[in-house]
Predicted model as a PDB file, atoms N, CA, C, CB and O in Angstrom, pLDDT in the B-factor column:
MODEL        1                                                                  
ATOM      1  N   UNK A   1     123.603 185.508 128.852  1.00 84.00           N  
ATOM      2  CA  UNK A   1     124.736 185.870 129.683  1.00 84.00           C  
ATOM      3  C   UNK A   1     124.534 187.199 130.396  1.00 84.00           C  
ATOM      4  CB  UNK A   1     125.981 185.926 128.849  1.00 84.00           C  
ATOM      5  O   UNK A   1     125.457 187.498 131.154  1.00 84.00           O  
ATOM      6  N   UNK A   2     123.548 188.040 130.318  1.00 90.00           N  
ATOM      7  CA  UNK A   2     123.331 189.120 130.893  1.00 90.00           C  
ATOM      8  C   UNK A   2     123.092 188.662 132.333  1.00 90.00           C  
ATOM      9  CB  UNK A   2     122.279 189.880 130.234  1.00 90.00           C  
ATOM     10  O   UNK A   2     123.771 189.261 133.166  1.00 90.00           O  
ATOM     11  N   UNK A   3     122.459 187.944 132.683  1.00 87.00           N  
ATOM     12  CA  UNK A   3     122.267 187.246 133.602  1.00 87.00           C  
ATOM     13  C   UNK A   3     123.498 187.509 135.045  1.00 87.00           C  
ATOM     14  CB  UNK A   3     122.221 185.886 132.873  1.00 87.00           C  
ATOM     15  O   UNK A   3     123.301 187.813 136.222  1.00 87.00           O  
ATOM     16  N   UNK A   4     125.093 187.148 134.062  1.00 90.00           N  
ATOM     17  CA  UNK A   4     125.638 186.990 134.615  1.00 90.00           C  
ATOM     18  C   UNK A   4     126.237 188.400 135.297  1.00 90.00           C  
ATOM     19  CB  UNK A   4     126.140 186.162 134.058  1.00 90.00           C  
ATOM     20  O   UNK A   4     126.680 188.596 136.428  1.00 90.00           O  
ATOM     21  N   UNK A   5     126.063 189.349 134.096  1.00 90.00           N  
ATOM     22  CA  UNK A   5     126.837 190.669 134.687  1.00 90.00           C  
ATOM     23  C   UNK A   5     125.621 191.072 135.786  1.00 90.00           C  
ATOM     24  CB  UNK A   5     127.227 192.115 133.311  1.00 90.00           C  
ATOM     25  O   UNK A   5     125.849 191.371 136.958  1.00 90.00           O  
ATOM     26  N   UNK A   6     124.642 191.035 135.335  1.00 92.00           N  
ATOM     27  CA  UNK A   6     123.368 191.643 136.149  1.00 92.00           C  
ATOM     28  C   UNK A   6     123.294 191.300 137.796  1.00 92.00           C  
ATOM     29  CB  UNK A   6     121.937 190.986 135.440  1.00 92.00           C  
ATOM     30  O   UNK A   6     122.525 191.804 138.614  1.00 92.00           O  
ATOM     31  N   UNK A   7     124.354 190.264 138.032  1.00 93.00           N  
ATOM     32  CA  UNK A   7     124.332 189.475 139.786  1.00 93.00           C  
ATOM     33  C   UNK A   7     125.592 189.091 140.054  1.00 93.00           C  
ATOM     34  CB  UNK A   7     123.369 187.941 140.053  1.00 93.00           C  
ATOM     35  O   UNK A   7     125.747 188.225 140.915  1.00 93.00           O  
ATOM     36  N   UNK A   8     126.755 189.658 139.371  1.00 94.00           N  
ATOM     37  CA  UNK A   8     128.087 189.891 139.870  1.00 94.00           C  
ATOM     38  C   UNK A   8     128.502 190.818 140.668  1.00 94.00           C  
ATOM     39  CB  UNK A   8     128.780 190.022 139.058  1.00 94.00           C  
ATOM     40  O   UNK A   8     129.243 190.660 141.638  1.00 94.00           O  
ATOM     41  N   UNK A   9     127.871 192.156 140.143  1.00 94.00           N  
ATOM     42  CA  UNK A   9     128.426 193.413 141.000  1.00 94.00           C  
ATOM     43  C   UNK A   9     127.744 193.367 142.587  1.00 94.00           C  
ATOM     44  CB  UNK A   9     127.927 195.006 140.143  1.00 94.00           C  
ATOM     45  O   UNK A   9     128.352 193.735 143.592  1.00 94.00           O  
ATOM     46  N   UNK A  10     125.851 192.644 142.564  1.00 94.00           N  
ATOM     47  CA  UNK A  10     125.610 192.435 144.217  1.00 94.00           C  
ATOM     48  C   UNK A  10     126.509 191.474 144.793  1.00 94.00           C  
ATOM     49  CB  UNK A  10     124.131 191.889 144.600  1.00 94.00           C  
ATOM     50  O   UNK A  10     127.263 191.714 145.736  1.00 94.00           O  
ATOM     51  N   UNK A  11     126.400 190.354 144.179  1.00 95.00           N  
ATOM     52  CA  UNK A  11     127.028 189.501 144.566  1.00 95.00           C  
ATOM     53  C   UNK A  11     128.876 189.522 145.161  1.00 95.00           C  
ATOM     54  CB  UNK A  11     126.687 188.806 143.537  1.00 95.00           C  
ATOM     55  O   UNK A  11     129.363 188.759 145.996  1.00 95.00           O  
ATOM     56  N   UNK A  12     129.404 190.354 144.603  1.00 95.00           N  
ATOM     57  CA  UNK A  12     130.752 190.928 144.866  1.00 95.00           C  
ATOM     58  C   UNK A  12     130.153 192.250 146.148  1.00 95.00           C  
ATOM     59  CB  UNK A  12     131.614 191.639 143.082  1.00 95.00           C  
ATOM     60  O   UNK A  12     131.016 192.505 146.988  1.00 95.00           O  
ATOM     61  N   UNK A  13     129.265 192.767 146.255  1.00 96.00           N  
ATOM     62  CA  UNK A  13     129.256 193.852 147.241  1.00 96.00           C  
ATOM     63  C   UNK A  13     128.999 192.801 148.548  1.00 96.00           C  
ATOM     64  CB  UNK A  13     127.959 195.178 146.927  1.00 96.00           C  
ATOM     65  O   UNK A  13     129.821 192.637 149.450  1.00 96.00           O  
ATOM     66  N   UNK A  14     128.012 192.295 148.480  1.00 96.00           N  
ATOM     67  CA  UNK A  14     127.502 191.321 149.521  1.00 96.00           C  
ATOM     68  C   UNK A  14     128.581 190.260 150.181  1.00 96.00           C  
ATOM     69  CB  UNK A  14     126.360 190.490 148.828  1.00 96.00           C  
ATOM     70  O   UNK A  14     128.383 189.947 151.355  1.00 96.00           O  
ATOM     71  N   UNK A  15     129.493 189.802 149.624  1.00 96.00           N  
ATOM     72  CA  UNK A  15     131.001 189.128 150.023  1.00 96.00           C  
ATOM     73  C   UNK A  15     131.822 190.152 150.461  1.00 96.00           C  
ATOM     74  CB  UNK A  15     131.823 188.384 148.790  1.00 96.00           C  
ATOM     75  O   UNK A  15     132.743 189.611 151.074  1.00 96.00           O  
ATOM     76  N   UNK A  16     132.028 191.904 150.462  1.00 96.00           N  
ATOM     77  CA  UNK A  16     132.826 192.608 150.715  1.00 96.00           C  
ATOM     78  C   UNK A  16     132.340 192.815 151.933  1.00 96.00           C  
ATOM     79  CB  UNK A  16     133.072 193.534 149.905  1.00 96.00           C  
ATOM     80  O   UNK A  16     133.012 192.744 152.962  1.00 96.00           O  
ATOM     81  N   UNK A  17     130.427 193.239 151.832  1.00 96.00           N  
ATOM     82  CA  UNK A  17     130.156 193.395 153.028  1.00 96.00           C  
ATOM     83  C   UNK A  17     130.465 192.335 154.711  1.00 96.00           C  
ATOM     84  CB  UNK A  17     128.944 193.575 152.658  1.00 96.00           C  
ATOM     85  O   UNK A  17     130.723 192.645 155.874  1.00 96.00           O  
ATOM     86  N   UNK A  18     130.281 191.205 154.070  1.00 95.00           N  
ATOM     87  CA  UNK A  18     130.380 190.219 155.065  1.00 95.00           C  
ATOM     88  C   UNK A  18     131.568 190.272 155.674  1.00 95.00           C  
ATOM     89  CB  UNK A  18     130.174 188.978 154.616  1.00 95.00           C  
ATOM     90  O   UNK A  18     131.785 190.147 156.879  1.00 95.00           O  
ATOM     91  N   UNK A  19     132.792 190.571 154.292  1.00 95.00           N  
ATOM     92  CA  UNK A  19     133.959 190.445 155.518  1.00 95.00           C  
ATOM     93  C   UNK A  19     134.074 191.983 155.852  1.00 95.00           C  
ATOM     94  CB  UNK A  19     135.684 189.687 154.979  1.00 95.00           C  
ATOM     95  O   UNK A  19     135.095 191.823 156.521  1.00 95.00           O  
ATOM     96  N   UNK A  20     133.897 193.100 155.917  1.00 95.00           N  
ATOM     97  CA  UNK A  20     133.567 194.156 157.042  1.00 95.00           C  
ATOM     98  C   UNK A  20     132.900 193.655 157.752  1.00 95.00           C  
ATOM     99  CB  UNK A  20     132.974 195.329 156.791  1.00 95.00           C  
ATOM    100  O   UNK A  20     133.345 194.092 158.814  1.00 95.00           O  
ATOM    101  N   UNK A  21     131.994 192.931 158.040  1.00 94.00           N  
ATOM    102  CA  UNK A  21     131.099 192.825 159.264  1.00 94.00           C  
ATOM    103  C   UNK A  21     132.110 191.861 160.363  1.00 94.00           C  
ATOM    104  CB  UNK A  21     129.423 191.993 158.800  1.00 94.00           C  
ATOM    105  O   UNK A  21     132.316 191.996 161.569  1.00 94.00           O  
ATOM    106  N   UNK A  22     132.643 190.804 159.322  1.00 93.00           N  
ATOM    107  CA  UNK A  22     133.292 189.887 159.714  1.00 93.00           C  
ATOM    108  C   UNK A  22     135.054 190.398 160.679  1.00 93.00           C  
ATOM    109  CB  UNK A  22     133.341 189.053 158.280  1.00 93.00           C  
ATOM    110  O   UNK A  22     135.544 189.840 161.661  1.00 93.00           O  
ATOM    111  N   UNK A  23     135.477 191.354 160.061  1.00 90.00           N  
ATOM    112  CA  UNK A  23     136.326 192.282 160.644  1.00 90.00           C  
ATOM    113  C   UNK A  23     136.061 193.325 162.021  1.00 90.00           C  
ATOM    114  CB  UNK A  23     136.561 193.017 159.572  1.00 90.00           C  
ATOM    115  O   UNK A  23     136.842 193.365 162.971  1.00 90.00           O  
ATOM    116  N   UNK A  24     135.048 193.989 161.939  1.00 87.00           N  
ATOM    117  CA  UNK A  24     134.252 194.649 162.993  1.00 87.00           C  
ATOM    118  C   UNK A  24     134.118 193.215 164.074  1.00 87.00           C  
ATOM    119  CB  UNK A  24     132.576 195.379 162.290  1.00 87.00           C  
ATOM    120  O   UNK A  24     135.061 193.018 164.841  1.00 87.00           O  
ATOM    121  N   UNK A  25     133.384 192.621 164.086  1.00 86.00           N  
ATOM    122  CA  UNK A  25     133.202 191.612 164.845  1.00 86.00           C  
ATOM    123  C   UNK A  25     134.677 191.182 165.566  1.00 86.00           C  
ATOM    124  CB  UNK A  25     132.535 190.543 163.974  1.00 86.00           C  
ATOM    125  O   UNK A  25     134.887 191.203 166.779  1.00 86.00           O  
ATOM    126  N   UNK A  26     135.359 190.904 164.826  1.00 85.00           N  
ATOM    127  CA  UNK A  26     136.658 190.041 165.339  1.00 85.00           C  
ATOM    128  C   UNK A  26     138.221 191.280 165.815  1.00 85.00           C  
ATOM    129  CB  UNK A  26     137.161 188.775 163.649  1.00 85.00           C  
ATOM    130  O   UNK A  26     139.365 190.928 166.102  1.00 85.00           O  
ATOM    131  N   UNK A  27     137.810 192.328 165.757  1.00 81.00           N  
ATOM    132  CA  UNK A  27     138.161 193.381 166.392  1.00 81.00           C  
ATOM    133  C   UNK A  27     137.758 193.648 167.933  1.00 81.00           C  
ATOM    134  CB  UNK A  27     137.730 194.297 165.618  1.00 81.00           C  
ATOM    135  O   UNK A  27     138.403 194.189 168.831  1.00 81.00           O  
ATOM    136  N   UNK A  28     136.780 193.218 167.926  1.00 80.00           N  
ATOM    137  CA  UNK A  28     135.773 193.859 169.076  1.00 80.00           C  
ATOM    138  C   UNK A  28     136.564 193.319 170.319  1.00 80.00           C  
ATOM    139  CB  UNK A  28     133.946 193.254 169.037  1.00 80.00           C  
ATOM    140  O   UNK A  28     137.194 192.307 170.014  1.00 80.00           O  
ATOM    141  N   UNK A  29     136.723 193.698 171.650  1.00 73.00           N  
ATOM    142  CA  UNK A  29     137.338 192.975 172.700  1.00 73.00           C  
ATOM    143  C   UNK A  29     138.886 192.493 172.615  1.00 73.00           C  
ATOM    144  CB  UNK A  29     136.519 191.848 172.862  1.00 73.00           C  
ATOM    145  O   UNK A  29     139.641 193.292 172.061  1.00 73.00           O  
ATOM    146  N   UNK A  30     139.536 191.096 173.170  1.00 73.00           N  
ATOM    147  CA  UNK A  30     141.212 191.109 172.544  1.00 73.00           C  
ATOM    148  C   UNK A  30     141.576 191.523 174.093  1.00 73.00           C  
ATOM    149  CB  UNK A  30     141.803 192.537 170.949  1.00 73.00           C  
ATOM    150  O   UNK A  30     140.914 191.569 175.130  1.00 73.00           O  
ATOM    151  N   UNK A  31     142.851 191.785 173.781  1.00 72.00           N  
ATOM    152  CA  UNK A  31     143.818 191.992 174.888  1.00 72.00           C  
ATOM    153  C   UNK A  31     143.788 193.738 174.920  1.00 72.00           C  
ATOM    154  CB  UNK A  31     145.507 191.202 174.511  1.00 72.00           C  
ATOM    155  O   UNK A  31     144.340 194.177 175.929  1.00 72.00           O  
ATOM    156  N   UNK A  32     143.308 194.661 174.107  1.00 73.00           N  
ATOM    157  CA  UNK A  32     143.144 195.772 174.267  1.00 73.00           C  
ATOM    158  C   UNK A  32     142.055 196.738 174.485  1.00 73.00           C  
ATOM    159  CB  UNK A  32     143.588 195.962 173.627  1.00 73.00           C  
ATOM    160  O   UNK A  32     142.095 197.966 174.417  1.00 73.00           O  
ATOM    161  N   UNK A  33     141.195 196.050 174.727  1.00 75.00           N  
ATOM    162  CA  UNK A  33     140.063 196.244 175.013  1.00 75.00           C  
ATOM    163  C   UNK A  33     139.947 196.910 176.193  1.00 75.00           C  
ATOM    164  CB  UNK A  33     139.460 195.235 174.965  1.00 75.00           C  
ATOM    165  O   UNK A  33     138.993 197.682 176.091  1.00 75.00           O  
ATOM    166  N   UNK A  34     140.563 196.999 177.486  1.00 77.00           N  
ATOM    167  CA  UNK A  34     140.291 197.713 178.479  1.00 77.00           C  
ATOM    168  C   UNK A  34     141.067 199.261 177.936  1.00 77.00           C  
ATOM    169  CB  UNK A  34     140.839 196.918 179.904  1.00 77.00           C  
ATOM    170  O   UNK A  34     140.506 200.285 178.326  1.00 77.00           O  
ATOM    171  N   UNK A  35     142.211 199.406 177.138  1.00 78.00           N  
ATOM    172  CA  UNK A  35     142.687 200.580 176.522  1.00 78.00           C  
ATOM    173  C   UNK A  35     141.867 201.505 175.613  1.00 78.00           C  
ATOM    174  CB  UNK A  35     143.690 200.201 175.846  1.00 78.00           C  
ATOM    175  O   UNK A  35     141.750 202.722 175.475  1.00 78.00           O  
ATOM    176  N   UNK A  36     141.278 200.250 174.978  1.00 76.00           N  
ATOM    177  CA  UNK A  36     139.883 200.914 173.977  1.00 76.00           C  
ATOM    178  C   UNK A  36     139.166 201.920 174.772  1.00 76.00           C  
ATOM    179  CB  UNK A  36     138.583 199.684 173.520  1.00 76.00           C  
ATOM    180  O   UNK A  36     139.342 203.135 174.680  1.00 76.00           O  
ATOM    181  N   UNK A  37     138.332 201.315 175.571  1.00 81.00           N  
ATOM    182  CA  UNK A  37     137.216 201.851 176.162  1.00 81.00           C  
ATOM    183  C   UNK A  37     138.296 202.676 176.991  1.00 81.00           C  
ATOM    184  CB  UNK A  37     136.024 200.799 176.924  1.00 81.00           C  
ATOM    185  O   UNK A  37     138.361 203.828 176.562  1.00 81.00           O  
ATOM    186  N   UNK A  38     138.812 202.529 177.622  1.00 84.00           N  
ATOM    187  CA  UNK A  38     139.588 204.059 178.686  1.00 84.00           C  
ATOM    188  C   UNK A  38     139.663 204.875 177.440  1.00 84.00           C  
ATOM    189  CB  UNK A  38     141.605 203.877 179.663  1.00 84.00           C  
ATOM    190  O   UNK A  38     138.891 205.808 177.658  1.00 84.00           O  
ATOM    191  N   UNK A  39     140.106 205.007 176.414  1.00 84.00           N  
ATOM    192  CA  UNK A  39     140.225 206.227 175.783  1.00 84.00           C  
ATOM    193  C   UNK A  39     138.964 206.803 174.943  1.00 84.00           C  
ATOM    194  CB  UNK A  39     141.361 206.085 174.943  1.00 84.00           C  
ATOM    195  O   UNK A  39     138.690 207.857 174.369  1.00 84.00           O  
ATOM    196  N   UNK A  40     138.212 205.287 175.225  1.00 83.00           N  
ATOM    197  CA  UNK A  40     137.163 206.002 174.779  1.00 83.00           C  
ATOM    198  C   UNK A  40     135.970 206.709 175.577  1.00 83.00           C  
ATOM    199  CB  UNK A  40     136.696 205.228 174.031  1.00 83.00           C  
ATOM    200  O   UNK A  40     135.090 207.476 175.185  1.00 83.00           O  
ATOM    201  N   UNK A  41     136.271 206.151 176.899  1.00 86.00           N  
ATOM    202  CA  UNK A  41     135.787 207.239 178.002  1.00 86.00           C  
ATOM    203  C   UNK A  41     136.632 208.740 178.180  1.00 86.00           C  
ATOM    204  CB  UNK A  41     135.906 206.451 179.491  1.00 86.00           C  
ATOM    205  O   UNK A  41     135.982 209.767 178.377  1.00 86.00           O  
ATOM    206  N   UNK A  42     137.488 208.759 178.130  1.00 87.00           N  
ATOM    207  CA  UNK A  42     138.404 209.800 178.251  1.00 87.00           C  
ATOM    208  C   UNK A  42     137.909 211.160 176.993  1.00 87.00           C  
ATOM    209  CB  UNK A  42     140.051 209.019 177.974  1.00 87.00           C  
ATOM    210  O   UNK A  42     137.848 212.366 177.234  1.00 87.00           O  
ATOM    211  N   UNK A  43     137.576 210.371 175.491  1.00 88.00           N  
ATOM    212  CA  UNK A  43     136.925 211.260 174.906  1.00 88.00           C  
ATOM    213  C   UNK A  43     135.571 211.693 174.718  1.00 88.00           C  
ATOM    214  CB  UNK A  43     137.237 211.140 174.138  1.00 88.00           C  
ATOM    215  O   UNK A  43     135.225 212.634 174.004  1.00 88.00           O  
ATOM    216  N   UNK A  44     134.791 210.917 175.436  1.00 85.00           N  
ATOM    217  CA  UNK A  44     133.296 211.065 175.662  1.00 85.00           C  
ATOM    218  C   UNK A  44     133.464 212.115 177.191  1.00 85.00           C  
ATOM    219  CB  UNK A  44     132.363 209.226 175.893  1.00 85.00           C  
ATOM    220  O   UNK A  44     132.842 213.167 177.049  1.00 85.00           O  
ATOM    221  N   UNK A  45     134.129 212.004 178.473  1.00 83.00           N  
ATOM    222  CA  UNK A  45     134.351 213.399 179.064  1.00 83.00           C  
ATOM    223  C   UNK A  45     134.793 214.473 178.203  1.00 83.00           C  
ATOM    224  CB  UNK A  45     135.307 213.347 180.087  1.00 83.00           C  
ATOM    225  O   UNK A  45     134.065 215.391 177.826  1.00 83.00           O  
ATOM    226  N   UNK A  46     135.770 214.355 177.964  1.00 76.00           N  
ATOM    227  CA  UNK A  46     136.490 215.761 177.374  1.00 76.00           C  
ATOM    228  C   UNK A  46     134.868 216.407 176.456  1.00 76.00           C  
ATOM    229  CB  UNK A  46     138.307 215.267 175.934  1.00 76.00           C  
ATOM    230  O   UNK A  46     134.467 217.563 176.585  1.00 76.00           O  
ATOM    231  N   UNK A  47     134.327 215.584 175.781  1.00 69.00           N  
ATOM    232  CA  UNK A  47     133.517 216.347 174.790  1.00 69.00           C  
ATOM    233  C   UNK A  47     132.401 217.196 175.874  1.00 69.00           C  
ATOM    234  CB  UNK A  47     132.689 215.165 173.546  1.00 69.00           C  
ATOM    235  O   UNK A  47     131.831 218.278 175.735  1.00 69.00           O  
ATOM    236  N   UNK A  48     132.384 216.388 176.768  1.00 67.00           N  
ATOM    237  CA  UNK A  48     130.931 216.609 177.295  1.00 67.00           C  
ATOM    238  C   UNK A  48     131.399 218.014 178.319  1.00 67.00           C  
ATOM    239  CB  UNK A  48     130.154 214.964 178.289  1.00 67.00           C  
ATOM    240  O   UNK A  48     130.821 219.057 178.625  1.00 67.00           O  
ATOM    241  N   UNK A  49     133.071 217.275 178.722  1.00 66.00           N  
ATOM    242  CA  UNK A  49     133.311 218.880 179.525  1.00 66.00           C  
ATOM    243  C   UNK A  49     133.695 220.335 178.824  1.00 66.00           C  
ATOM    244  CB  UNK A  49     134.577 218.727 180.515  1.00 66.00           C  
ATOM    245  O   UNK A  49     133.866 221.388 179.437  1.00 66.00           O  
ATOM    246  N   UNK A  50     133.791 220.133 177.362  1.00 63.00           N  
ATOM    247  CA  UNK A  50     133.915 221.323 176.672  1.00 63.00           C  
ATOM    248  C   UNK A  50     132.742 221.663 176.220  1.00 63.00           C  
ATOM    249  CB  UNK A  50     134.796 221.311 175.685  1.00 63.00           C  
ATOM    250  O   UNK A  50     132.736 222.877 176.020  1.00 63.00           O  
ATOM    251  N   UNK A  51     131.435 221.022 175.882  1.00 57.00           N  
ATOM    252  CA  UNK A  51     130.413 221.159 175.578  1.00 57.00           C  
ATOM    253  C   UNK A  51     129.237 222.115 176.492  1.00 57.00           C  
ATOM    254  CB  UNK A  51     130.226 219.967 175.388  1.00 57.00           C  
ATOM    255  O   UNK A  51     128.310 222.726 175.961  1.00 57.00           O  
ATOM    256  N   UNK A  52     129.585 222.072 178.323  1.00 52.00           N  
ATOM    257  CA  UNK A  52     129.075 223.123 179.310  1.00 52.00           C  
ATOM    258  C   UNK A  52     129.453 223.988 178.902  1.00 52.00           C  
ATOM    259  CB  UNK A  52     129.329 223.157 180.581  1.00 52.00           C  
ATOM    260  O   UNK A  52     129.238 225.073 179.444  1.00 52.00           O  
TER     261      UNK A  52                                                      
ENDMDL                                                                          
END                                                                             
């Protein structure tokens, strides 16, 4: 039975990971997506104009 504890804890990380990946993915784009990226242009200037 060691067996079993020994490939539970990957096995439980590797199913957590998937659904983060699986979440990231299904986030991406949507109906807010043009808001995304405007603010995320908006903070890629600001950095770059406080950064001169």
């Amino acid at each position: 039975m060691q067996y079993v504890s020994a490939i539970v804890p990957p096995l439980v990380m590797a199913i957590g990971f998937g659904f983060v990946v699986r979440a990231i993915i299904r986030s991406q784009g949507g109906a807010q997506k043009g808001k995304e990226d405007a603010a995320a242009d908006a903070m890629a200037t600001t950095t770059r104009a406080s950064g001169e």
